[in-house]
N, C-alpha and C positions, 0 to 999 in steps of 0.2 A: 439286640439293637441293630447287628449291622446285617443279620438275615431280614429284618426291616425294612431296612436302606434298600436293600437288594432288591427287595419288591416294589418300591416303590420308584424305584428309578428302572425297573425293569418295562415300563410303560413306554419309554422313550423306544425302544427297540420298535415302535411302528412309525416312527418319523422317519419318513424314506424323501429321498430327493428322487422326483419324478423326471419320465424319458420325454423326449421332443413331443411336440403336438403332432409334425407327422406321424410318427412311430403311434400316439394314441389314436389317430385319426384312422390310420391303418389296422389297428387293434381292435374300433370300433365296428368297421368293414369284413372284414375276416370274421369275430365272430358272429355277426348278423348274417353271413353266407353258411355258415357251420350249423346255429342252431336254424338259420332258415330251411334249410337242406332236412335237417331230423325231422323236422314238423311237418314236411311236404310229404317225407315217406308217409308218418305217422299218418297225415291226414288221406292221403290215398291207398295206404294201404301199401305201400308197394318200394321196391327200390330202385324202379327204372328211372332213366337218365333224364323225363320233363318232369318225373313229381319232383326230383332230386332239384333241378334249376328253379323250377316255378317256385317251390317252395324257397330258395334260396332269392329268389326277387322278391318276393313279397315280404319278408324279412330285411332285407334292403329298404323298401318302399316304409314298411311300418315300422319300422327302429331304427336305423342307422342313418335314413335322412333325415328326421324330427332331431333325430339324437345330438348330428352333429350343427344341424340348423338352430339348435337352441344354444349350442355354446358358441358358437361363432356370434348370433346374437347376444347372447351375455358378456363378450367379450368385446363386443365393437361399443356397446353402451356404459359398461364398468372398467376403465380403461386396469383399477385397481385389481381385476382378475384377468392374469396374462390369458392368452390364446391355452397352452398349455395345462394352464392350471383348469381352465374353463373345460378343455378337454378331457380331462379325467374323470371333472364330475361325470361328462357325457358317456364316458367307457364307462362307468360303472353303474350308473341308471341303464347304460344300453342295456349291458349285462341282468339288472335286475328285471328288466322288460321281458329279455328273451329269456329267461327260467322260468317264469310263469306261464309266456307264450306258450313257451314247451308244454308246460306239465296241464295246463288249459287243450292244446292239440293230444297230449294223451287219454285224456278223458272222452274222446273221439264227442258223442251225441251225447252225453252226459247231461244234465244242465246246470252241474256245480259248475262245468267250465269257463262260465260267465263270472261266477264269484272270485276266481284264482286269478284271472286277469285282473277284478279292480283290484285284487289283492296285491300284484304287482304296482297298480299305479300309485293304491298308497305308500307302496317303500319308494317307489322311486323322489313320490312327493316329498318325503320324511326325507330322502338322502339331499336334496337339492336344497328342502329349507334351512336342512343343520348346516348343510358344509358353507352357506350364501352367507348365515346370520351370525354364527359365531365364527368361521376360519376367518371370511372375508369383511367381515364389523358392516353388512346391507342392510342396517335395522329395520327398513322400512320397504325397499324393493326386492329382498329376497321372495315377500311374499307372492310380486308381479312376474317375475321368473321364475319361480316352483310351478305357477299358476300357467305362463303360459308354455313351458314346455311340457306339461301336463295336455293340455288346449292340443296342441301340434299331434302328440302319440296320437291322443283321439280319436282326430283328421285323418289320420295318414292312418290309424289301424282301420276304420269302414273302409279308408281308400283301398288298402292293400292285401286286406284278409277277409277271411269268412270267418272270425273268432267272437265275431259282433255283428248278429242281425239287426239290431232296434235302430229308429234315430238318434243324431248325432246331439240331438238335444236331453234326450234320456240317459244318454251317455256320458255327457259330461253332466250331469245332475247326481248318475251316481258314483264317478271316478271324485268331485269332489264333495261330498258326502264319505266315501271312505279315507280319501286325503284327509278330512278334519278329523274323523277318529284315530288315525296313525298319529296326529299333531297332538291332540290329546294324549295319546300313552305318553310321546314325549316331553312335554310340560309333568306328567305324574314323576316321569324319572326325573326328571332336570329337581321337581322339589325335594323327591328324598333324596337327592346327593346333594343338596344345600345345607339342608338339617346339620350334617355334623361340620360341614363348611363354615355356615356361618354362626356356627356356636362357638367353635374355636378359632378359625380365624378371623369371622369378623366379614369375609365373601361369600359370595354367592355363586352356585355353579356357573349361571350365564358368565357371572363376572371373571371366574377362574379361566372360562371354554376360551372365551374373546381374546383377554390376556396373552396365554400362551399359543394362542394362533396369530396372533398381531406380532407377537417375537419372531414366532416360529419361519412364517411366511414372509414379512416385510422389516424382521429387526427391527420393530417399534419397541419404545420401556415403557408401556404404563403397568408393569409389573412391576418395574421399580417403585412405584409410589403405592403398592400393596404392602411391597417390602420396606417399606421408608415406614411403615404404619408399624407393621411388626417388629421393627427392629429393634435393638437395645444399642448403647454407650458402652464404647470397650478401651483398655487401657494395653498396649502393645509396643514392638518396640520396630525400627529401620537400622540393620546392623550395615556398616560401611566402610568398603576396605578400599586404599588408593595402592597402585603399584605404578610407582613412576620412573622411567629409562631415558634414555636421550631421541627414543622413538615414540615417545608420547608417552599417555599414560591410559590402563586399565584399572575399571571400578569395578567393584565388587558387591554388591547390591542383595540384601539378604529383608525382606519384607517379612513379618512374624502374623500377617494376616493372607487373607486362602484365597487363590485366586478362581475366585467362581461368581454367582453358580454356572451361567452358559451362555452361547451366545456373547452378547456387545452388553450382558445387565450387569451392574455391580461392579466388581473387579476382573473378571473373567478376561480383558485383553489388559489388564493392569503392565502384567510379565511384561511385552512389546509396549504400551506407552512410556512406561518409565526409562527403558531402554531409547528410546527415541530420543525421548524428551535430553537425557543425559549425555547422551554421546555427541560430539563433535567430528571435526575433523581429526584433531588427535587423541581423543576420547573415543574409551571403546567401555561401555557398560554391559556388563554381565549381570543378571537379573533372577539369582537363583530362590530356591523355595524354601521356606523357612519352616518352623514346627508350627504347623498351622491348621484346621479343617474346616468343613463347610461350615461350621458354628462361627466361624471368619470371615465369614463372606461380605465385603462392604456393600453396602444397602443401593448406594447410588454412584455411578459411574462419574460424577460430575467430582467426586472426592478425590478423583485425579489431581486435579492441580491443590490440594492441600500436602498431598502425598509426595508429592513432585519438590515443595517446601519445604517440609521432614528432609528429606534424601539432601538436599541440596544443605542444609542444617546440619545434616551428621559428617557431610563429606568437606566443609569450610571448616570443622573442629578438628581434622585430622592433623596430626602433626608430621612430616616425614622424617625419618631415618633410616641410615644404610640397613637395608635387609639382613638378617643373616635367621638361617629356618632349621629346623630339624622335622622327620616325617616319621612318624609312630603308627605303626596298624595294628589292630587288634581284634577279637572274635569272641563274641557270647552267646553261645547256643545257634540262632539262628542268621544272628544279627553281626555286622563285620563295621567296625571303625576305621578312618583313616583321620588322626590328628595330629594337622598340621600347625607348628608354632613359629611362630618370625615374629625376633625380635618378642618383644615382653607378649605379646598377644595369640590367642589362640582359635584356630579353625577347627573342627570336625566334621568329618560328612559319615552319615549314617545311609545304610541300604541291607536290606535283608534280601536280595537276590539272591540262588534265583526262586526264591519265594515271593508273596505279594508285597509289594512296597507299598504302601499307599499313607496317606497322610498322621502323622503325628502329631498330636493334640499338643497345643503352649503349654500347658503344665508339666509334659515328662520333656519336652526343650527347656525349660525353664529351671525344672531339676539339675540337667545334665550340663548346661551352661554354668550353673551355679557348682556345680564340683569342678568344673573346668576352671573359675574362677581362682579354688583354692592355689592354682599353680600358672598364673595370667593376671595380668592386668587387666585386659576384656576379654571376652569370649565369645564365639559365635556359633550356633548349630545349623548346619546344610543337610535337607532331607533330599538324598540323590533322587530320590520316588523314579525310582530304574527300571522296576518290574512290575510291567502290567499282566496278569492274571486273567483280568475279569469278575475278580473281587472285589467287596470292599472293605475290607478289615483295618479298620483304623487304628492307632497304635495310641491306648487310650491310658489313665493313670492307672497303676493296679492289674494292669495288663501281662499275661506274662511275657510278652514282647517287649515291653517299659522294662522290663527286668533285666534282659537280652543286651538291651541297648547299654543299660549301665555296667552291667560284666563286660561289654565289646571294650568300654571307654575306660574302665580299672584297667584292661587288660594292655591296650595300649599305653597307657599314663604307668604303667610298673615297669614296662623295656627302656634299657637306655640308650638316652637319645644322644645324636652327635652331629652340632651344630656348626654349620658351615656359610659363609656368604651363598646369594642368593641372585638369581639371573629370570629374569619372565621374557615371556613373547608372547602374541597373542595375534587372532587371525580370525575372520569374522565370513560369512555370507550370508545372500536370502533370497535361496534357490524357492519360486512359486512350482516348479514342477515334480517336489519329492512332497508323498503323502504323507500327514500327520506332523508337518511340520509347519506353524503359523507364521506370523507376517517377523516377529523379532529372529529369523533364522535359526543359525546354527555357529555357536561360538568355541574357539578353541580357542583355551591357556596352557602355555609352555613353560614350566617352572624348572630350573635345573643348578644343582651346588657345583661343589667340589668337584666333587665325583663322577661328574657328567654324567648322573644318571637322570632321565628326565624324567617329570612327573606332567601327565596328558589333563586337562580336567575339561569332559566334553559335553557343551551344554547346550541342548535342544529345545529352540521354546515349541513344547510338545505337550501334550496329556498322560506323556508316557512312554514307554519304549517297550515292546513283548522280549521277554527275556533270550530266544534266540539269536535275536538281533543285539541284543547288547551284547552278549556273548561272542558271535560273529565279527564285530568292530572291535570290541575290543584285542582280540586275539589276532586280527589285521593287525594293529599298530603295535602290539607287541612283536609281529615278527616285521614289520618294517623299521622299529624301532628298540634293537635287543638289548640297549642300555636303557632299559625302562624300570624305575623304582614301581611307579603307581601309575594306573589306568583307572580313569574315572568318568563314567558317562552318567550325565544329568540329565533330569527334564523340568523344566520352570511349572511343571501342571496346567498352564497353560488351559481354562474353559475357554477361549476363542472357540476352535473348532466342537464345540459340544453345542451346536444345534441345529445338526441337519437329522444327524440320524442318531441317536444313540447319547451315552455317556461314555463312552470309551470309545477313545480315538488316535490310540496308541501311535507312533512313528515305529516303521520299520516290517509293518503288516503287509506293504507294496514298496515297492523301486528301492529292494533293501540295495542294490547293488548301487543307484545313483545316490544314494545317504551312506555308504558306506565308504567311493571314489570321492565323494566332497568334503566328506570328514579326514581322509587323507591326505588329501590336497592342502587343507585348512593345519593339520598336525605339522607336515613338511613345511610351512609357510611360518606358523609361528614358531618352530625350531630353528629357522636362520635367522628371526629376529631376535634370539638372544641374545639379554643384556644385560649389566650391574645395574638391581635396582633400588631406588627407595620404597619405603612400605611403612603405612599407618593404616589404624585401625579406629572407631567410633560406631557408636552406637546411640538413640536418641528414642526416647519415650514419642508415642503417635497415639490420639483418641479419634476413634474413628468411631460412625454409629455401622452397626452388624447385625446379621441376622441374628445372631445368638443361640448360647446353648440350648437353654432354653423352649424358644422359636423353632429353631432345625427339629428338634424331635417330636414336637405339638406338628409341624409341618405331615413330618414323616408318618406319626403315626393315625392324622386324620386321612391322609390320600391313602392310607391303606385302609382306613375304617370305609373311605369312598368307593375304593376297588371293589372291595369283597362285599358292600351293598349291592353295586352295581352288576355282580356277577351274577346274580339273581335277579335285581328288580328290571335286567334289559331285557333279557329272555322271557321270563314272568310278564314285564309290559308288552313284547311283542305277541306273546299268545294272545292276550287277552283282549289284545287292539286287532291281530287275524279273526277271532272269535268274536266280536261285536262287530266288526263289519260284517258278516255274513251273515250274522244276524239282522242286521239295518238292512242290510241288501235284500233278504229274503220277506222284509216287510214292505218297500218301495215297488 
């Protein structure tokens, strides 16, 4: 299942956040002078210094002014496709223009080399209709701008070449004649990746393509109400910790549902609104990750404020009393415990660095709670999810990771412990210029007894952390801080930042050095706020509707039955639609 996952979320890896319109506009320029340049040799034979320009003008004249004349036009009339965006379609139709150009100029006197140019016009048709009708939702005018920047090459290629003797009316009679059989191969694919689309889920490819381009590009949710379709009823819990000093008080915030899937859908910015919503001027809410995976995923982001109710629920039930903690660690095979107990209740944080950390399914937290229990009045499980990989091995029932975790937690729970009064401080920011770090910041708690040995617990609303960089900071604040019991770096998982490019968005992969100086800043800041404090604990049942078990793996396993169609029927349609134009061409 989770080499499954892997492919199917390995798709996102071509979601790139695109460069300035100048930089495209320039990129368009440059290589219309480059291949204009090869074709001028080609067409004269020769590589002196006016085939070399000539050819490099009339490549200017026939692709790079049409090119950028049409997305300038597309841009001035659809205000909904930036300049930029408009310009990339233009680089990469330019692009499509001048490889044919070329390989049309090599065929010198040939007279396929009339075929290979409309052969270009129909990709470039096909690239302008898809990205118009599904990236940008033009249901109806993508066909007028396919149409007329197709029109303009036309124009401007009798203008600027000798690639095309006939009239300009013959010409465009057969650039759209082969534009409608490129349109046709795409309609055949679009239906067979519907087939298993809309057997299991119930969409349609058009419907899927638009969806996640409307997210992808403008952070729209009508995904959410695909997912509102699909989802199921789930029974879960909002565990809630108060730490209260004479400097205010910090919350402790542990949600037993996943924050995802990406982007503003679902719960994916859950981590940072709850954080908001909760904190005050002398509230400071920490909003950590609980045993939870994308089978968790809340359906609609609007569940916010039920969610907000819950939290607010479990933190009015809290009772306080003077703190006094003890701190247990322990290690099972791969997996490392740190259980912390104050007063009758109990904390654990789980991390298998520096191996993959990545999400733990509610039923092995739910186990592990529930032995925690035996020796607690509540209990709560924190998934540090500390180590990003690049994997996704989820830590599932029956797992022998699930196994790991339970040896880590005997093994801690059989050392004895020695209980002492309790002191917290705590210390917040939300620096916009460290990568992989979303809009809830970067939170440090300073816990410290008796003994003055302080314990760091450092939480990054992130997707993650690469394991050198937790390694890195931590070992900072162990040597800024030599009286340290425990060092603990978090990340809330956090899908805010999963939708420009990718599924993994790790913190600490750039400006480790400005997240490493701010985390020290933050460590030193809540160590002089230590204080004697009070401490209560709660916990509250939450039904929330979710993707579900279920759902996630029908998901998973139809985008990969879509994939590995498509790996075939794009290539297979595009022969087939090169090989019937030429055909059509050669009857006209």
């Amino acid at each position: 299942m989770e080499s499954s996952r892997q492919k199917a979320l390995g798709i996102t890896k071509y979601f790139v956040s695109l460069p300035s319109a100048r930089f495209l506009l320039g990129a368009c320029i440059f290589f219309s002078i480059l291949f204009g340049a090869i074709m001028g040799a080609l067409d004269e034979r020769t590589l002196g210094l006016w085939a070399l320009i000539g050819g490099a003008a009339a490549a200017l004249i026939a692709v790079a002014a049409p090119s950028i004349l049409s997305g300038a036009i597309l841009s001035f009339f659809r205000h909904r496709v930036t300049l930029g965006r408009a310009m990339a379609i233009s680089l990469l139709s330019s692009l499509i223009y001048l490889l044919f150009f070329l390989g049309a100029a090599a065929l010198g006197s040939n007279p396929a080399k009339e075929s290979v140019v409309f052969v270009g016009f129909g990709l470039a048709f096909l690239l302008w209709l898809f990205s118009l009708k599904f990236a940008f939702g033009l249901e109806r005018s993508c066909w007028i701008f396919a149409f007329l920047q197709m029109a303009l090459h036309a124009l401007f290629l009798v203008a600027g070449t000798s690639l095309y003797d006939g009239s300009i009316r013959f010409l465009l009679l057969k650039v759209i004649l082969t534009s409608l059989v490129f349109v046709g191969a795409l309609y055949a694919v679009l239906f067979l990746a519907s087939r298993p689309l809309k057997k299991n889920l119930g969409l349609s490819s058009n419907d899927v393509l638009s969806m996640f381009s409307s997210q992808w590009l403008f952070q729209e949710k009508d995904l959410e109400d695909a997912f509102d379709e699909l989802g199921e009823e789930a029974l879960t819990w909002i565990g809630a910790c108060t730490f209260s000093t004479r400097n205010g008080k910090m919350q402790w915030i542990v949600p037993y549902f996943h924050f995802g899937p990406f982007g503003n859908l679902g719960g994916s910015q859950f981590s940072s609104l709850i954080s908001k919503k909760l904190s005050s001027a002398d509230t400071c809410a920490f909003v950590f990750h609980g045993s939870a995976t994308h089978d968790l995923d809340p359906v609609s982001s609007s569940s916010i404020n039920y969610v907000i109710r819950k939290c607010n629920e479990a933190l009015s039930s809290i009772k306080l009393q003077n703190a006094h903690y003890s701190i247990r660690q322990g290690k099972g095979g791969d997996s490392h415990c740190a259980c912390l107990e104050i007063n009758d209740d109990m904390l654990s944080f789980f991390s298998r660095a520096p191996y993959s950390t990545e999400d733990i399914n509610l039923s092995v937290g739910w186990a592990l709670m529930e032995r925690m229990r035996r020796e607690s009045r509540e209990s709560l499980l924190i998934d540090c999810h500390n180590c990003e990989t690049g994997e996704v091995d989820y830590i599932e029932s029956g797992s022998p990771a699930s196994f790991e975790m339970a040896d880590a937690l005997e093994n801690a729970l059989a050392k004895k412990k020695f209980s002492g009064p309790l002191k917290a401080g705590w210390a917040f920011s939300f620096p916009t210029h460290i990568s992989g770090v979303a809009s809830a910041g970067i939170k440090v708690a300073c816990l410290e007894g008796e003994a003055h040995k302080a314990m760091f617990f450092v939480l990054l609303d992130s997707n993650g952390i690469i394991n050198s960089a937790r390694e890195h900071i931590e070992n900072s604040i162990r040597k800024k801080f030599p009286r340290t019991s425990l060092v603990q770096i978090l990340t809330t998982d956090t899908h805010e930042l999963n939708s420009v490019k990718g599924v993994f968005n790790p913190a600490g992969v750039e400006n480790i050095d400005l997240l490493e100086a701010q985390i020290l800043t933050l460590c030193e800041s809540s160590h002089k706020l230590l204080s004697p404090c009070k401490f209560g604990m709660s916990k509250v049942r939450i039904r929330l509707k979710v993707l579900g078990a279920s759902q996630s793996a029908e998901i998973v396993s139809t985008l990969n039955a879509v994939f590995s169609l498509l790996k075939f029927a794009v290539p297979a349609g595009l022969i087939a639609a090169i090989g019937a134009a030429i055909w059509l061409l050669g009857k006209v």
